[in-house]
C-alpha positions, -999 to 999 in steps of 0.1 A, spaced: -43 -487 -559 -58 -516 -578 -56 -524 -610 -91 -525 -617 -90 -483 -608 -61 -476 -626 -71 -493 -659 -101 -467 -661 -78 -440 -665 -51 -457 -687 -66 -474 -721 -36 -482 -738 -36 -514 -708 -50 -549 -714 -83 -553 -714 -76 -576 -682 -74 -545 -664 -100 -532 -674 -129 -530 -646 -157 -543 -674 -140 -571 -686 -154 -599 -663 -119 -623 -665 -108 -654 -642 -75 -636 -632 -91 -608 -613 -110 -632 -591 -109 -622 -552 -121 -641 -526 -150 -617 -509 -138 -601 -470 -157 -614 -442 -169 -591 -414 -168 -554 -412 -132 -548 -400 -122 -567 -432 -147 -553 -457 -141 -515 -445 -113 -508 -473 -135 -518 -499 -165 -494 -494 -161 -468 -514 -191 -462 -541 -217 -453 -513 -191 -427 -505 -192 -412 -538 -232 -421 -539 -232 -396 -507 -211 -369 -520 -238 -371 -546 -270 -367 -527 -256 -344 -501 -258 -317 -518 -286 -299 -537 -309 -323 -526 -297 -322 -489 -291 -283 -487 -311 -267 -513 -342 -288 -515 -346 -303 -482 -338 -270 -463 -369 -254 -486 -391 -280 -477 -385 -273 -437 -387 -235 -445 -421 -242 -465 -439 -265 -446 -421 -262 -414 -419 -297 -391 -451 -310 -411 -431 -331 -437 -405 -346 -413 -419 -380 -421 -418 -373 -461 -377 -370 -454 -372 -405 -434 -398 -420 -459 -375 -404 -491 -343 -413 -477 -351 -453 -468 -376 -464 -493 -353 -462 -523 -324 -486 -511 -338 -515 -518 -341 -510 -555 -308 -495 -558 -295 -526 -538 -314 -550 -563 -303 -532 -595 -266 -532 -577 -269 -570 -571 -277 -576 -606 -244 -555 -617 -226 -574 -594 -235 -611 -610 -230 -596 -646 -210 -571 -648 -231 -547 -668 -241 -510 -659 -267 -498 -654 -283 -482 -687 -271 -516 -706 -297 -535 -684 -323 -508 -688 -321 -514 -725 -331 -547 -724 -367 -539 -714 -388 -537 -743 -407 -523 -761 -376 -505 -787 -381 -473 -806 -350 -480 -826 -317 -494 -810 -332 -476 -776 -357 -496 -750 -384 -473 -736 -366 -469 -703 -336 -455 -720 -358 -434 -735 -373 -419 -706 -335 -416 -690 -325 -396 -716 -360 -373 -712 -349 -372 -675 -315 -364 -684 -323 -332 -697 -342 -317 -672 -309 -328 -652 -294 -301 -670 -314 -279 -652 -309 -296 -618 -273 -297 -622 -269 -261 -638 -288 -254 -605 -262 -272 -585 -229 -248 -604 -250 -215 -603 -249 -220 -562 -213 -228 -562 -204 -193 -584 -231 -175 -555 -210 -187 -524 -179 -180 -540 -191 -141 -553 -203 -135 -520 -174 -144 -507 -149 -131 -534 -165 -108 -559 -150 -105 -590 -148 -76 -612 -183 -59 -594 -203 -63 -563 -215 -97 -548 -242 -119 -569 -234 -91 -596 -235 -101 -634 -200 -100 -638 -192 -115 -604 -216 -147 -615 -204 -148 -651 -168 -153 -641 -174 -176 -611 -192 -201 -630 -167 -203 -657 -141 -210 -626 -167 -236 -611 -173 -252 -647 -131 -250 -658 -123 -263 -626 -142 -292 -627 -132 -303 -659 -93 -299 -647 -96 -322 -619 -120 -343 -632 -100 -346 -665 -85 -382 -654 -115 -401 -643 -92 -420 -620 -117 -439 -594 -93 -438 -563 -93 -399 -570 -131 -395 -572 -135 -414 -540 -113 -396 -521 -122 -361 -532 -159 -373 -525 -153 -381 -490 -133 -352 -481 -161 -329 -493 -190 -341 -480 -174 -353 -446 -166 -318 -429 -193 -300 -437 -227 -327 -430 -206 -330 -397 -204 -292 -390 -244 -293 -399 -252 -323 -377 -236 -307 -350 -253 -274 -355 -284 -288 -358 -283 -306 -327 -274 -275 -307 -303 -258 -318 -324 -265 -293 -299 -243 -269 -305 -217 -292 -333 -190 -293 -347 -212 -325 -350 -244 -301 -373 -269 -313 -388 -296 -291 -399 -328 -295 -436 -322 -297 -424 -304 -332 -405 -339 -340 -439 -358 -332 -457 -333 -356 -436 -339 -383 -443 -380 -385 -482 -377 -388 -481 -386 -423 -499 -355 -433 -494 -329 -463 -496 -292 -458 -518 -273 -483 -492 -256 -502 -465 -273 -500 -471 -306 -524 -450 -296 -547 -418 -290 -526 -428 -325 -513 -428 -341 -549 -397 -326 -559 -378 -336 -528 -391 -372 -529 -376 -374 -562 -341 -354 -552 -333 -364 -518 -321 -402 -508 -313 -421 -534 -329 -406 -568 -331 -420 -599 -296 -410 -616 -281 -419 -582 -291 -455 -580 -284 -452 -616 -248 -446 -613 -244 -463 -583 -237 -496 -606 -208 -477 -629 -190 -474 -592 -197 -511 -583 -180 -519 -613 -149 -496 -612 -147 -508 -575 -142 -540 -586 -172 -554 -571 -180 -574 -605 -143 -584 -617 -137 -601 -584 -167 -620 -584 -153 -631 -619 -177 -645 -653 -204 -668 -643 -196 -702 -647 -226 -719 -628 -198 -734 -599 -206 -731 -561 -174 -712 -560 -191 -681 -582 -217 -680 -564 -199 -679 -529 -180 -651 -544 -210 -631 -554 -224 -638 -521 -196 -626 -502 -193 -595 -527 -231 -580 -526 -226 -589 -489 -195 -558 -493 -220 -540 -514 -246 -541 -487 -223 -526 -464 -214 -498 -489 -249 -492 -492 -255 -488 -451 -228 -466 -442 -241 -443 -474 -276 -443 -463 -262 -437 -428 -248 -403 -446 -272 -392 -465 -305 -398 -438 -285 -379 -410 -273 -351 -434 -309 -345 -444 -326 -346 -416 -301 -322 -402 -309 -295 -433 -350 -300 -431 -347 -291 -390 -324 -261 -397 -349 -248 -427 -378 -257 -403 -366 -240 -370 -348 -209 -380 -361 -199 -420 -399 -214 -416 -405 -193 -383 -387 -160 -399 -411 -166 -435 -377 -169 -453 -383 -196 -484 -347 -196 -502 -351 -184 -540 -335 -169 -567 -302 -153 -565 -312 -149 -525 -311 -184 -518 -277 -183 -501 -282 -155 -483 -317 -169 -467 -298 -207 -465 -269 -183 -446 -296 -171 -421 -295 -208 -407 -261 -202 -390 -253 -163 -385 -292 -164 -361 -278 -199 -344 -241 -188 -338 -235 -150 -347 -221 -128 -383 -193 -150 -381 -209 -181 -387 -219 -169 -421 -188 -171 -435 -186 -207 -425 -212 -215 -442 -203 -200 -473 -175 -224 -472 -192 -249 -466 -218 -246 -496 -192 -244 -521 -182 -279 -501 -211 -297 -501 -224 -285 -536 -188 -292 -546 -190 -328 -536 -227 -329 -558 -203 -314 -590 -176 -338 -581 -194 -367 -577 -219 -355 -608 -194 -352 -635 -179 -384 -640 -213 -404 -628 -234 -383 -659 -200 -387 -680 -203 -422 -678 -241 -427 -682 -243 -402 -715 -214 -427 -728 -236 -457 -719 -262 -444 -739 -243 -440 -771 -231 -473 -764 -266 -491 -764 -272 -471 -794 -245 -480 -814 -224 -452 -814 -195 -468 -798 -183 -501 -781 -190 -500 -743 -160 -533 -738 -139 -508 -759 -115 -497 -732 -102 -471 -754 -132 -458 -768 -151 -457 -736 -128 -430 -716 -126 -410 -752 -162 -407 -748 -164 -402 -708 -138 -377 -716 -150 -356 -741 -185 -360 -714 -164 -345 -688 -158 -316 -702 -187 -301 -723 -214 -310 -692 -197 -284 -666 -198 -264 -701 -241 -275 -709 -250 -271 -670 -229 -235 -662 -246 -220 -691 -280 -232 -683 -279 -215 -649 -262 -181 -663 -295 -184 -690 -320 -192 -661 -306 -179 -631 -329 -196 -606 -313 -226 -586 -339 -236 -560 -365 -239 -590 -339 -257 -618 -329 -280 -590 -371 -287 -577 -377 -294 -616 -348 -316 -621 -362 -335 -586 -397 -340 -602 -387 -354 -635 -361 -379 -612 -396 -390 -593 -412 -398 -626 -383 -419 -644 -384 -440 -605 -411 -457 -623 -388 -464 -652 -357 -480 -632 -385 -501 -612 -400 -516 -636 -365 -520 -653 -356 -536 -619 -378 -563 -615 -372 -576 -652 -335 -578 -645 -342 -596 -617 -369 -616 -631 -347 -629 -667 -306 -623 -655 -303 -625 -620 -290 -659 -607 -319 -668 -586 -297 -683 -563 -283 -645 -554 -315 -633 -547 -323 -617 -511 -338 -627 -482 -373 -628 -473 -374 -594 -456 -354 -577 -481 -375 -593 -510 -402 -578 -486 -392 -542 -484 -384 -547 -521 -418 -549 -528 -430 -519 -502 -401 -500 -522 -417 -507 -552 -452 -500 -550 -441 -464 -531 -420 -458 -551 -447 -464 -581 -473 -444 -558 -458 -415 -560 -443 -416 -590 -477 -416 -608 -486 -389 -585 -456 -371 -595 -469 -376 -632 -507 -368 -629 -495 -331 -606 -469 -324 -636 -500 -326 -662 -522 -308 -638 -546 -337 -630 -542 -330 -592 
């Protein structure tokens, strides 16, 4: 483990261990080549245990079950357009050092100590609270049905006490923070089960649900369903990279050590050889995540459009689990269900596990930029994430126990995410514009697709805006 991971968890250490302290000691000459560079992927990994999850089964599989093949083309476009701004913000974390919300601050205009971007984040933040109290409610359904405690499956009781196990349990293994921990846990979750799902999705076509590939070629003619817009909004802003994700996707860069091998900026051809060779790692990290994320959904959108759209069953409410479940008992038999159940409390798992630390360290960002602490403070800093990683299971569990509807909590936490896009763009370009060493910036055809990224992204995110207010 390096020292840059284990300094997170352990502030009584030098701040030279410390992941955000950009120091000449911690310089590392970047790998070269994949076989090299393979040991230090890692945040795209956590990045995926992120997105597949409520986005990828909850979402995604509602859209396929709503509109049926029609928006295929809406999930390639969701999943690739949004790399190259997380990339870009990524790259500027890289050369500086800095996260994520302390760049975002530094667009003006301020309403106080807080930029209008940070603003906005912390408007998106809580509808979060409803996406992610959407996220632990699904976890406590899987487990009820599978083990009810104290009255029947999905009961009161049986959902009361499960979400206080999904909440308490997250905040017991995620009490450390450690980065090496997080990353593996991520992996291991999201791994078995988006493989399981790939593989059942494939098969489908030997199955009494078969799909063809007429039904693939109706899904990529860039058409729109009456009826289904807003399922289309909400998974634009929820599945691929969202805003939160590409958010927090800097925090891990850092804790990586991404940034503190790079080492400060002194202006030499060495640093910027070294910053090179480490957004080169990043770009990597970035691939194999996309490479997750795009086969995972497109695997739950084909299962929601060939077995739930043909039946009429849409997922909602406290049923949602039991019409997701549908997906594998009709494709392999009674049995299957039970395997899925295990595997939703899997894959939403992952979302929790990679969730808790990544909002953790985002709210503590915030109260950094507005004073409240020190961000350099190594000490301070994992008080802070701490205290974080413990009351949101708390925040989010009660939210769903109050609400009691995942599919919509998680749609509305998906919209507000396509709205603040047009925040972190705009935040994007000025970073790049006024910090990024211009000799780091991309090539022509990733500037390119920077640019498509961008005005799509801004597209839709007004879109998302005017539908929310009612103007279309």
């Amino acid at each position: 483990m390096s020292a840059s991971v284990e300094g997170i968890a352990r502030p009584e250490r030098a701040p030279i261990d410390d992941p955000y302290h950009l120091t000449p000691d911690a310089v590392m000459e970047p790998p070269v080549g994949w076989a090299h560079s393979l040991r230090h992927l890692g945040p795209g990994l956590i990045l995926s245990a992120s997105i597949v999850g409520s986005g990828e089964l909850i979402a995604t599989t509602t859209l396929g079950a709503t509109a049926g093949f029609a928006l295929l083309w809406m999930v390639i476009f969701s999943t690739f357009v949004k790399v190259a701004v997380q990339v870009e913000l990524a790259r500027w974390t890289i050369s500086t050092g800095q996260p994520a919300l302390t760049g975002y601050n530094k667009v003006g205009p301020h309403l106080g100590r807080l930029g209008w971007v940070n603003v906005l984040w912390a408007l998106m933040a809580l509808s979060k609270v409803l996406q992610m109290g959407g996220v632990v409610g699904g976890t406590a359904m899987a487990l009820s049905i599978l083990l009810p405690l104290g009255g029947p499956p999905l009961g009161m009781v049986s959902l009361g006490l499960w979400t206080v196990i999904v909440a308490g349990g997250s905040i017991a293994l995620l009490y450390s923070n450690s980065y090496s921990l997080i990353e593996r846990g991520a992996t291991a979750l999201v791994v078995i089960f988006s493989f399981v799902t790939i593989v059942i999705a494939a098969g489908l076509p030997f199955t009494p649900y078969a799909y063809s590939m007429s039904d693939i070629a109706s899904g990529l003619t860039l058409s729109i369903p009456a009826g289904a817009i807003g399922a289309a909004i909400a998974m634009f802003g929820i599945t691929g990279v969202g805003a939160d994700e590409l958010t927090f996707y800097t925090y891990w860069c850092v804790e990586k050590g991404y940034a503190r091998h790079v080492g400060p900026n002194d202006g030499s051809e060495a640093w910027q050889r070294r910053a090179k060779g480490w957004i080169g790692v990043m770009y990597k990290d970035a691939f194999v995540s996309w490479c997750i994320y795009t086969f995972g959904t497109l695997a739950f959108f084909i299962m929601g459009a060939s077995v739930l759209a043909p039946q009429g069953l849409v997922p909602q409410g406290n049923e949602m689990l039991t019409a997701l479940a549908r997906m594998y008992t009709d494709t392999l038999g009674e049995w299957a269900g039970t395997v899925f159940l295990v595997g939703a409390v899997a894959v939403l798992g992952s979302t929790l596990w990679a969730a808790v630390p990544s909002w953790a360290r985002m709210y503590t960002n915030l109260l950094a930029v507005m004073g409240v602490l020190e961000w350099r403070n190594t000490g301070d800093r994992l008080r802070w994430i701490r205290i974080f990683t413990i009351g949101l299971p708390i925040v989010w569990g009660a939210a769903y126990l109050f609400i009691r509807s995942p599919v919509l909590m998680i749609q509305i936490g998906g919209a507000a995410t396509g709205i603040f896009l047009l925040a972190a763009v705009v935040a994007v370009w000025h970073l790049r514009r006024t910090e990024t060493d211009p000799r780091l910036h991309g090539g022509p055809a990733f500037n390119g697709l920077l640019v498509v990224s961008s005005i799509a992204i801004v597209v839709l995110g007004f879109y998302t805006a005017l539908s929310a207010v009612g103007v279309v």
